[in-house]
C-alpha positions, 0 to 999 in steps of 0.5 A: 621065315621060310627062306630063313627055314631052307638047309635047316631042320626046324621042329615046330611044337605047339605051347599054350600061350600065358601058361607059365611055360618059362620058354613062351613067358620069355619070349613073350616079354621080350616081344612086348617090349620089341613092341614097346621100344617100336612105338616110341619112335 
């Protein structure tokens, strides 16, 4: 990641987790089921 981070600006902020936050809730899904999908194999 920090690599990733070089040349960029990256501004961090803080969301508490499972709080309906449309944001976190997507990413949320999606990686459950990028968990998901990596246990099948």
């Amino acid at each position: 990641m920090d690599t990733l981070m070089v040349g960029r600006k990256i501004t961090r902020k803080w969301v508490k987790g499972h709080a309906g936050h449309p944001e976190n809730e997507r990413v949320d899904a999606l990686a459950n089921g990028a968990a998901q999908q990596a246990t099948r194999y």
